[in-house]
N, CA, C and O atoms as a GROMACS GRO file, in nm:
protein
  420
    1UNK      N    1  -4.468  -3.067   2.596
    1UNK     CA    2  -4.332  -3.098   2.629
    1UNK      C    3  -4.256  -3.157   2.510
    1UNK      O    4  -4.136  -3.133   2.511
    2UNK      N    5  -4.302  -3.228   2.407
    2UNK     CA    6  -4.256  -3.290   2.261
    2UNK      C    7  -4.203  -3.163   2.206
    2UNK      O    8  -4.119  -3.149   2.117
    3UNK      N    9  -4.271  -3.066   2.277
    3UNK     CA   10  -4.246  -2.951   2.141
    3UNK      C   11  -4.124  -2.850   2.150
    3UNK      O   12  -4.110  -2.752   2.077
    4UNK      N   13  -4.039  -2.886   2.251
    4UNK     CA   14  -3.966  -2.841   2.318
    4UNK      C   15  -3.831  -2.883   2.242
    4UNK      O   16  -3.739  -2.808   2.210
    5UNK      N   17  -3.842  -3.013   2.221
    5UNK     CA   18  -3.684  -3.114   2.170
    5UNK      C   19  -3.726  -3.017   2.002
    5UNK      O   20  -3.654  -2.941   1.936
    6UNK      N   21  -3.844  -3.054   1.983
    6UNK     CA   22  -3.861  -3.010   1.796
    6UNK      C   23  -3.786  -2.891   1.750
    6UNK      O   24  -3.697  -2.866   1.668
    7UNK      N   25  -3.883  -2.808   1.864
    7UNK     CA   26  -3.783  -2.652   1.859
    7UNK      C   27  -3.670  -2.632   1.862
    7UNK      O   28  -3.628  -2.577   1.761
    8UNK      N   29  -3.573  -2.661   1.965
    8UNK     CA   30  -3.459  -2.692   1.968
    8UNK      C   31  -3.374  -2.736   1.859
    8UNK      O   32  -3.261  -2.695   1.835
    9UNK      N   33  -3.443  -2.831   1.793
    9UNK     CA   34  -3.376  -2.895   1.677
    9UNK      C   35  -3.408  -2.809   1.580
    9UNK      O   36  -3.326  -2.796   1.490
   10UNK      N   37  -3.522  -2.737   1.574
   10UNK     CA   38  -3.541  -2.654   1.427
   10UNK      C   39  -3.419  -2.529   1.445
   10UNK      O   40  -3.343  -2.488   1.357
   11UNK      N   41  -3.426  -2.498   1.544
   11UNK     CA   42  -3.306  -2.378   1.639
   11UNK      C   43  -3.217  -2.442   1.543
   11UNK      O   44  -3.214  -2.437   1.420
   12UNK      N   45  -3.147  -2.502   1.628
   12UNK     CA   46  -2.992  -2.559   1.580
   12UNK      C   47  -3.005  -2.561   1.443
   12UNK      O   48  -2.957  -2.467   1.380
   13UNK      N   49  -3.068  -2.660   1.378
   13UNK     CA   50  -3.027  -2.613   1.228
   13UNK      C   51  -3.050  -2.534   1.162
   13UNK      O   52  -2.960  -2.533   1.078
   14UNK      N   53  -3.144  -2.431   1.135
   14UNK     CA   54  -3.163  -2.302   1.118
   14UNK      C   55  -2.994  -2.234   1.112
   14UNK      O   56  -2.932  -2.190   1.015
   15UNK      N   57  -2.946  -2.249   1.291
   15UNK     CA   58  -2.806  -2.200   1.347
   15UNK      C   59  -2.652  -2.238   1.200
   15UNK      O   60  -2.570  -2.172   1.136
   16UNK      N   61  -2.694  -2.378   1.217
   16UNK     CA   62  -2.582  -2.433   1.133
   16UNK      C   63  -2.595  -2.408   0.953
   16UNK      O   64  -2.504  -2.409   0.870
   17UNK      N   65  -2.735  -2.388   0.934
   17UNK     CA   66  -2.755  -2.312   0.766
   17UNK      C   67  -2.655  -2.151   0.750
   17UNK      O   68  -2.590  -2.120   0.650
   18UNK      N   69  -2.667  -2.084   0.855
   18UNK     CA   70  -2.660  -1.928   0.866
   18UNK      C   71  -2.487  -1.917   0.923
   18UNK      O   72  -2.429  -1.809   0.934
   19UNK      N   73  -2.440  -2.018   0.947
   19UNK     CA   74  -2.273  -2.044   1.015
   19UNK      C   75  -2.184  -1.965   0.909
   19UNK      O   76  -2.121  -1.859   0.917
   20UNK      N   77  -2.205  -2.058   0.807
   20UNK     CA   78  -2.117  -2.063   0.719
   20UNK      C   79  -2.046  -1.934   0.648
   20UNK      O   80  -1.926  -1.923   0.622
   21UNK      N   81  -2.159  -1.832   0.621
   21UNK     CA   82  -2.111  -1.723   0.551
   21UNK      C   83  -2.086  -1.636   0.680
   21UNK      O   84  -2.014  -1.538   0.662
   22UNK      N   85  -2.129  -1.656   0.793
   22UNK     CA   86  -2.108  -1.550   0.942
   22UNK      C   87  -1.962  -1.628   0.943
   22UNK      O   88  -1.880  -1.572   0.871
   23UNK      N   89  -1.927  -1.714   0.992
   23UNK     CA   90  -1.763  -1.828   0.977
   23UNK      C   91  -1.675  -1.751   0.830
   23UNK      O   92  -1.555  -1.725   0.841
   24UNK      N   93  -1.721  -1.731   0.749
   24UNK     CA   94  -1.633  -1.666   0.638
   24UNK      C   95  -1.622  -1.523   0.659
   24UNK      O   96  -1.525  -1.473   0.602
   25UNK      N   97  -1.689  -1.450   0.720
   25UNK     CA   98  -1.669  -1.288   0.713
   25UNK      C   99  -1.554  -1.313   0.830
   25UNK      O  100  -1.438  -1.271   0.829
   26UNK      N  101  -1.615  -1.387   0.922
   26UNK     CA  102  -1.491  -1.361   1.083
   26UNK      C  103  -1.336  -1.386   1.048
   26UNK      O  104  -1.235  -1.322   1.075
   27UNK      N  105  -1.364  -1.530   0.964
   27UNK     CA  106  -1.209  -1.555   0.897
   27UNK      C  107  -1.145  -1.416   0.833
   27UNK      O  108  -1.040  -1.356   0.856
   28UNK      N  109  -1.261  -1.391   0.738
   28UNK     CA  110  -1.175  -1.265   0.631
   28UNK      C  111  -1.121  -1.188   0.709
   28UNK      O  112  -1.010  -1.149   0.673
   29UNK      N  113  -1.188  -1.122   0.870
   29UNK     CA  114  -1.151  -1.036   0.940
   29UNK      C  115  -1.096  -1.049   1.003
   29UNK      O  116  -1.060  -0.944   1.056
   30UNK      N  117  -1.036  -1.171   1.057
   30UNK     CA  118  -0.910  -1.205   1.145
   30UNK      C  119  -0.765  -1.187   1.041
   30UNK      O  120  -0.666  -1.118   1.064
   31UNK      N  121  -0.797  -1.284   0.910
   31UNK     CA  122  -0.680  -1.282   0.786
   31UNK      C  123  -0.653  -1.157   0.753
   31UNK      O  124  -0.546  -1.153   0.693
   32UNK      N  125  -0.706  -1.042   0.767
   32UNK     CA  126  -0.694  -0.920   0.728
   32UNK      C  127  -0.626  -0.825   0.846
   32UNK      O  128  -0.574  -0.714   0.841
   33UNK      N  129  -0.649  -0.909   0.943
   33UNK     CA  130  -0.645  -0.801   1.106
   33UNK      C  131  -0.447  -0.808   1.063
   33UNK      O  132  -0.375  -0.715   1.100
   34UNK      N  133  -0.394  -0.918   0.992
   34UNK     CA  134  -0.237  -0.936   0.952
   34UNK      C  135  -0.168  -0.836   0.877
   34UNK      O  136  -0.046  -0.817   0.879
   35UNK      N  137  -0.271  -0.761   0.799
   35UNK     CA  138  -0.208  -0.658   0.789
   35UNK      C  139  -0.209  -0.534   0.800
   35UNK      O  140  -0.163  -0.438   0.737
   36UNK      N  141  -0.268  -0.552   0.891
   36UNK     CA  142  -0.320  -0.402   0.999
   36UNK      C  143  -0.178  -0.358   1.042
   36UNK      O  144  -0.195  -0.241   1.078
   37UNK      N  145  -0.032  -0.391   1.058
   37UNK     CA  146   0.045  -0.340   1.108
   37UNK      C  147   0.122  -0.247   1.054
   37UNK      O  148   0.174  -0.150   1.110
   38UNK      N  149   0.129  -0.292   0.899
   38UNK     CA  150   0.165  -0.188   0.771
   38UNK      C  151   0.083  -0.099   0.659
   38UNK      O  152   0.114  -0.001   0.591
   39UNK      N  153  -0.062  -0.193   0.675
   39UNK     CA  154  -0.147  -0.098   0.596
   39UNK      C  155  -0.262  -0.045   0.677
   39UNK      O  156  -0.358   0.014   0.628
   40UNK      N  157  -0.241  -0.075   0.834
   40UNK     CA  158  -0.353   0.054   0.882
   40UNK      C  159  -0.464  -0.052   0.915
   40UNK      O  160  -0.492  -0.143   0.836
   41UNK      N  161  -0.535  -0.032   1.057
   41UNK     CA  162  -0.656  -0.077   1.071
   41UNK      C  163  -0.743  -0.101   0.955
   41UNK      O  164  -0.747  -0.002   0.882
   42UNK      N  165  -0.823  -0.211   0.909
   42UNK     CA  166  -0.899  -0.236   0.788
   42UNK      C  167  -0.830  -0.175   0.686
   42UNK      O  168  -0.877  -0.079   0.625
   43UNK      N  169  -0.722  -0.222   0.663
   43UNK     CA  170  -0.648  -0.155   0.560
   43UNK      C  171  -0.686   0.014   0.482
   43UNK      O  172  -0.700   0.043   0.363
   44UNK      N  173  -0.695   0.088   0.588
   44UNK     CA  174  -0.660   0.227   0.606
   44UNK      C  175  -0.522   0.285   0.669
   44UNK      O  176  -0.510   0.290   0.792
   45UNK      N  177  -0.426   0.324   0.588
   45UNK     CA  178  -0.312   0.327   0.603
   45UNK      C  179  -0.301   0.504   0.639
   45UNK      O  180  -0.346   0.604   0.583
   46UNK      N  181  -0.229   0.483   0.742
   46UNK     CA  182  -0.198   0.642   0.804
   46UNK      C  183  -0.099   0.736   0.674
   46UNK      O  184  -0.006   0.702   0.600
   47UNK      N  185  -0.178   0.869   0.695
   47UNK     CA  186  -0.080   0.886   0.609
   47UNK      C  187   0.037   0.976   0.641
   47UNK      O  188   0.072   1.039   0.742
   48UNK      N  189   0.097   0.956   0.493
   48UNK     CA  190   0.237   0.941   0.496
   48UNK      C  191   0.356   0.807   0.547
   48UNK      O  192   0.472   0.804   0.586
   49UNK      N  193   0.281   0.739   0.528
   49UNK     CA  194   0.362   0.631   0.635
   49UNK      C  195   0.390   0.549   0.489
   49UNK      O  196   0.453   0.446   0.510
   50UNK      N  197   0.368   0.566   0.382
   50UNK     CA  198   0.479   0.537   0.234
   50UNK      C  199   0.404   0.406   0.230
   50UNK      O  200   0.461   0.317   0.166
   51UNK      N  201   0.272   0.371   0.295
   51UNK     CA  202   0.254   0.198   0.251
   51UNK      C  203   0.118   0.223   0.233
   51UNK      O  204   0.056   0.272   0.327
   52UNK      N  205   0.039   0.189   0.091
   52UNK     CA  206  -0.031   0.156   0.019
   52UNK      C  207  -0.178   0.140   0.112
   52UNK      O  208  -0.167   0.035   0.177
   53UNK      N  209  -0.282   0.191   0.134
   53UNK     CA  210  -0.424   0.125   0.121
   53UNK      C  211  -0.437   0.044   0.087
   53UNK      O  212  -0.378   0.005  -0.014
   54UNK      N  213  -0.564  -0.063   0.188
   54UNK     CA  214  -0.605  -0.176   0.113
   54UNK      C  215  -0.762  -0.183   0.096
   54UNK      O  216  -0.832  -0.261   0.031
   55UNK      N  217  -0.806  -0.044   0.199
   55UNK     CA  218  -0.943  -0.041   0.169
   55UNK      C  219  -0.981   0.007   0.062
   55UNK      O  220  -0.911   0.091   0.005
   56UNK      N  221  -1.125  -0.043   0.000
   56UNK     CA  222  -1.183  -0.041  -0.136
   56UNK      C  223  -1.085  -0.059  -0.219
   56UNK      O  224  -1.097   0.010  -0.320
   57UNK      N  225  -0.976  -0.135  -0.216
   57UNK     CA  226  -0.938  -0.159  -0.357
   57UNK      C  227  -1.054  -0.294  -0.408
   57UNK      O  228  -1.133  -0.360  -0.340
   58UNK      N  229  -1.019  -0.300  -0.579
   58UNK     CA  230  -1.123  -0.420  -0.599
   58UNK      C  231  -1.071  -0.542  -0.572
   58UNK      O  232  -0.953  -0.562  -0.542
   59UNK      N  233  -1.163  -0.632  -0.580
   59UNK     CA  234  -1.132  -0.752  -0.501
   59UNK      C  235  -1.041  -0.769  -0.624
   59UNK      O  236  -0.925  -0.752  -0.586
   60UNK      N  237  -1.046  -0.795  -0.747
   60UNK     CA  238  -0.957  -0.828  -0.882
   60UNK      C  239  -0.824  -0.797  -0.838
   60UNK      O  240  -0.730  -0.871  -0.808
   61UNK      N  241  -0.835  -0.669  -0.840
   61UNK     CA  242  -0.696  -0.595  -0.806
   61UNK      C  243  -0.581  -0.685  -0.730
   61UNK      O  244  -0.482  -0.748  -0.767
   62UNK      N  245  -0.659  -0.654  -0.576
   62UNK     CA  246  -0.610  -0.739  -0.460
   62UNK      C  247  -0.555  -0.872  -0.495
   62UNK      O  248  -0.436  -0.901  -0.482
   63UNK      N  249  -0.630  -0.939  -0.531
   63UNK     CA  250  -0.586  -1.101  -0.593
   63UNK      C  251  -0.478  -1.041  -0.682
   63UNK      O  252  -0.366  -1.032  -0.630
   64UNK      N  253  -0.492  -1.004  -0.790
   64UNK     CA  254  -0.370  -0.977  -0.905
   64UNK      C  255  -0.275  -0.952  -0.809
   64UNK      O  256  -0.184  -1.033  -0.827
   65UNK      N  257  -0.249  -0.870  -0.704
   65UNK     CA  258  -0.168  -0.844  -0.643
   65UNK      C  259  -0.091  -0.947  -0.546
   65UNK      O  260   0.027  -0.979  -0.532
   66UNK      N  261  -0.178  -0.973  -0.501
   66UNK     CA  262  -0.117  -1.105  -0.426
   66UNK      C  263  -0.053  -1.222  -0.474
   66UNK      O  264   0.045  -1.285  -0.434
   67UNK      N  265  -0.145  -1.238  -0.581
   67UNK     CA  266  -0.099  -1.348  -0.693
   67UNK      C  267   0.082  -1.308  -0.738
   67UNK      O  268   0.176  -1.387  -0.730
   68UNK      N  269   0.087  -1.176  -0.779
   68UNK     CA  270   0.213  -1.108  -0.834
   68UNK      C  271   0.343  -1.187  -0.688
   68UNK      O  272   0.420  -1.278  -0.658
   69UNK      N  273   0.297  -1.096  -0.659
   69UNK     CA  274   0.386  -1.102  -0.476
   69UNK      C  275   0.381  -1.256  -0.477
   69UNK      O  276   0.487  -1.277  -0.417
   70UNK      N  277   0.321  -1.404  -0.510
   70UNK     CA  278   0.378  -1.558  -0.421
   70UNK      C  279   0.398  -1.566  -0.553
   70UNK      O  280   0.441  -1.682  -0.557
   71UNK      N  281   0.401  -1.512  -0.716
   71UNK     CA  282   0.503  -1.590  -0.790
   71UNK      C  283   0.616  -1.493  -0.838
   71UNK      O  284   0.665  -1.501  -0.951
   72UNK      N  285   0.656  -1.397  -0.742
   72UNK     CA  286   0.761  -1.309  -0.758
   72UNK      C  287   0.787  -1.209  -0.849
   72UNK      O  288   0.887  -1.137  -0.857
   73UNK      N  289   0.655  -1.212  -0.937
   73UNK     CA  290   0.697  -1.116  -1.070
   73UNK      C  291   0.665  -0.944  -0.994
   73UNK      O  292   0.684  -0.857  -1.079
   74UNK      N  293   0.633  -0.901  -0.888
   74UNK     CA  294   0.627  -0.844  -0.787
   74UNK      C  295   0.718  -0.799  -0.701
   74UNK      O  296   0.703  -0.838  -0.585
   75UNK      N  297   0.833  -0.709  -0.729
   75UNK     CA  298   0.935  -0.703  -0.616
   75UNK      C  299   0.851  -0.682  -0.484
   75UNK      O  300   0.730  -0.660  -0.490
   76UNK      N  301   0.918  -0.691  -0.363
   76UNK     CA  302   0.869  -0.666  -0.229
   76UNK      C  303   0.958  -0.670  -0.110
   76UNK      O  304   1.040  -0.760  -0.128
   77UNK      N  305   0.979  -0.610   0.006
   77UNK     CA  306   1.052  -0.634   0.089
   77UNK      C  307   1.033  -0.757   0.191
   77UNK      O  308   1.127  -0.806   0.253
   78UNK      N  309   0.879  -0.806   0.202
   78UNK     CA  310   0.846  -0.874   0.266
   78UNK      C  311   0.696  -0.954   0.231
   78UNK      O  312   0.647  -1.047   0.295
   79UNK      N  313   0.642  -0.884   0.110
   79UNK     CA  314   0.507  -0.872   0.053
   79UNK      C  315   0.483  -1.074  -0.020
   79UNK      O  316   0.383  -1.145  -0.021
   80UNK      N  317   0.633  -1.102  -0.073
   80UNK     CA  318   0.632  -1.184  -0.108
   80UNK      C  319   0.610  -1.301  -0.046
   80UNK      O  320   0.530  -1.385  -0.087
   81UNK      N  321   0.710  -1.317   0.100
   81UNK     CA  322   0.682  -1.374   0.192
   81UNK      C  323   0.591  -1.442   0.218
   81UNK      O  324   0.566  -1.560   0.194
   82UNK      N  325   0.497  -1.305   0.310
   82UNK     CA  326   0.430  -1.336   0.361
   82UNK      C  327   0.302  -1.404   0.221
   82UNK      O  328   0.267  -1.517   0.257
   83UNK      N  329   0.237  -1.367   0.096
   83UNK     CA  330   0.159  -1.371   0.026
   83UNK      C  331   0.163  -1.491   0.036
   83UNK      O  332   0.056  -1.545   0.062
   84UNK      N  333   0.299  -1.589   0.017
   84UNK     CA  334   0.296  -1.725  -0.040
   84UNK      C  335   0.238  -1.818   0.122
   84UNK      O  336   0.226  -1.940   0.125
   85UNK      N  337   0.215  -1.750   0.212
   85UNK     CA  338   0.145  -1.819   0.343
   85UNK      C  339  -0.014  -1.846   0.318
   85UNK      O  340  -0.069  -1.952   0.350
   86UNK      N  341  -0.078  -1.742   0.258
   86UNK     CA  342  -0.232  -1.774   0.232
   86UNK      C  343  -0.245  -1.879   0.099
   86UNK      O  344  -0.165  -1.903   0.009
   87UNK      N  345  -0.389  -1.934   0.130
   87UNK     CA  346  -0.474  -2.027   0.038
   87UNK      C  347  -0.521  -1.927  -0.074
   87UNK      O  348  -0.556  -1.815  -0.037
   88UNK      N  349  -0.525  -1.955  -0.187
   88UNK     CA  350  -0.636  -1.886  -0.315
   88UNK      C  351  -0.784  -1.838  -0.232
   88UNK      O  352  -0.843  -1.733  -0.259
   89UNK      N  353  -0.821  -1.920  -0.142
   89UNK     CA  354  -0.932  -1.891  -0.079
   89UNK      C  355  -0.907  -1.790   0.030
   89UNK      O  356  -0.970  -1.689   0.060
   90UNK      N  357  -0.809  -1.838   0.074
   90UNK     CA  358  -0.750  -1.696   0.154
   90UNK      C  359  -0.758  -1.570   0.129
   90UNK      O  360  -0.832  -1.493   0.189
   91UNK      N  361  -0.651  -1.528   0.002
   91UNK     CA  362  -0.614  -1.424  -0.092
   91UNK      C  363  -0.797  -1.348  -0.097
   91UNK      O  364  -0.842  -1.244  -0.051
   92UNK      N  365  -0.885  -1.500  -0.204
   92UNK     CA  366  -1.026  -1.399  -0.203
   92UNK      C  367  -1.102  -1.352  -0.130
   92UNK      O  368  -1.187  -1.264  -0.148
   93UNK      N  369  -1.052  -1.459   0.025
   93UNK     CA  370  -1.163  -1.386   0.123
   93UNK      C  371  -1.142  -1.287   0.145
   93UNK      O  372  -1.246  -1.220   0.145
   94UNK      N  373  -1.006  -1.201   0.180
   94UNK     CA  374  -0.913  -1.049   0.193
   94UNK      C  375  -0.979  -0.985   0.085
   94UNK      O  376  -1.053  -0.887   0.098
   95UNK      N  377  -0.953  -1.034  -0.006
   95UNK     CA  378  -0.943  -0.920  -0.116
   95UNK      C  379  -1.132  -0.866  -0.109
   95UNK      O  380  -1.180  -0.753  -0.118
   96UNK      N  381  -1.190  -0.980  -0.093
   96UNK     CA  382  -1.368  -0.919  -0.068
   96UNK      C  383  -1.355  -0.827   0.039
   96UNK      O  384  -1.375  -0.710   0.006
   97UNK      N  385  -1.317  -0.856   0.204
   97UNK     CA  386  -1.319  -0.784   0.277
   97UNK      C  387  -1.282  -0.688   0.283
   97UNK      O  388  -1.328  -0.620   0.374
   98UNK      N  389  -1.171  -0.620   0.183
   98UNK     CA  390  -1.103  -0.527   0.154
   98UNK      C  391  -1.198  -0.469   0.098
   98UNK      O  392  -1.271  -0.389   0.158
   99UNK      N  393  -1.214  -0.505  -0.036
   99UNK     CA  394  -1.330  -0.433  -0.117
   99UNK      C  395  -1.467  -0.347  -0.053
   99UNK      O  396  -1.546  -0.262  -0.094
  100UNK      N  397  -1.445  -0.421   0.068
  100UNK     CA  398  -1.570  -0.398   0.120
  100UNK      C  399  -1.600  -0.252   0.248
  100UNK      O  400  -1.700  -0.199   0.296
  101UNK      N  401  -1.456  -0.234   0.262
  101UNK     CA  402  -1.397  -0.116   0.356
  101UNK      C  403  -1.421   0.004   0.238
  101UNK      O  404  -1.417  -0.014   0.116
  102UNK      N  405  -1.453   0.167   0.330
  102UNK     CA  406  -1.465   0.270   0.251
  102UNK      C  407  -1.291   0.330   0.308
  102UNK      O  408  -1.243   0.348   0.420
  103UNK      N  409  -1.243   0.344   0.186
  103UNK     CA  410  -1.084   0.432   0.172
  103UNK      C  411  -1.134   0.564   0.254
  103UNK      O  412  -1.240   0.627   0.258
  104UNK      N  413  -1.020   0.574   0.308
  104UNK     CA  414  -1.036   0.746   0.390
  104UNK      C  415  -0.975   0.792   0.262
  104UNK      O  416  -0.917   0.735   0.170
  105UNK      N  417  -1.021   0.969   0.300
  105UNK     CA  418  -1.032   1.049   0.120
  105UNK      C  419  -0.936   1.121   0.174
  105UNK      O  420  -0.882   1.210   0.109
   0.00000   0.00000   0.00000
């Protein structure tokens, strides 16, 4: 019956080691689900619809881009906007998750 609480406890923290990077993919994929409305589910953008892919671009890219768009050297209709709402940590978690989508060909 001792061995019951032990387990439990080895459980749980085991649980709380393995959170952290499972907690960072869900974020990236919620922060990303934002621009599903203009660039397409997982940033696969329908085409013809005149707005840019975001799947497999590189994560570099993405950041440069975003970066451009919250200090304006970037025209945009709305790109600017919204960019200057995310964290640096923000921007990289997207730009990985992005990276991480295969572009329709």
């Amino acid at each position: 019956m001792r061995l019951l609480p032990s387990a439990l406890l080895a459980t749980l923290l085991s649980l709380s080691v393995l959170s952290p990077a499972s907690a960072q993919s869900t974020d990236a994929r919620y922060l990303a689900a934002n621009c599903a409305n203009c660039h397409g589910t997982d940033g696969r953008s329908a085409g013809g619809s005149g707005m840019p892919g975001l799947a497999g671009l590189s994560a570099a890219y993405f950041i440069e881009q975003m970066n451009a768009f919250r200090n304006g050297s970037r025209q945009a209709t709305i790109m600017h906007q919204l960019a200057k709402g995310y964290t640096d940590a923000q921007i990289a978690a997207m730009a990985q998750y992005f990276a991480a989508q295969k572009a329709d060909k």
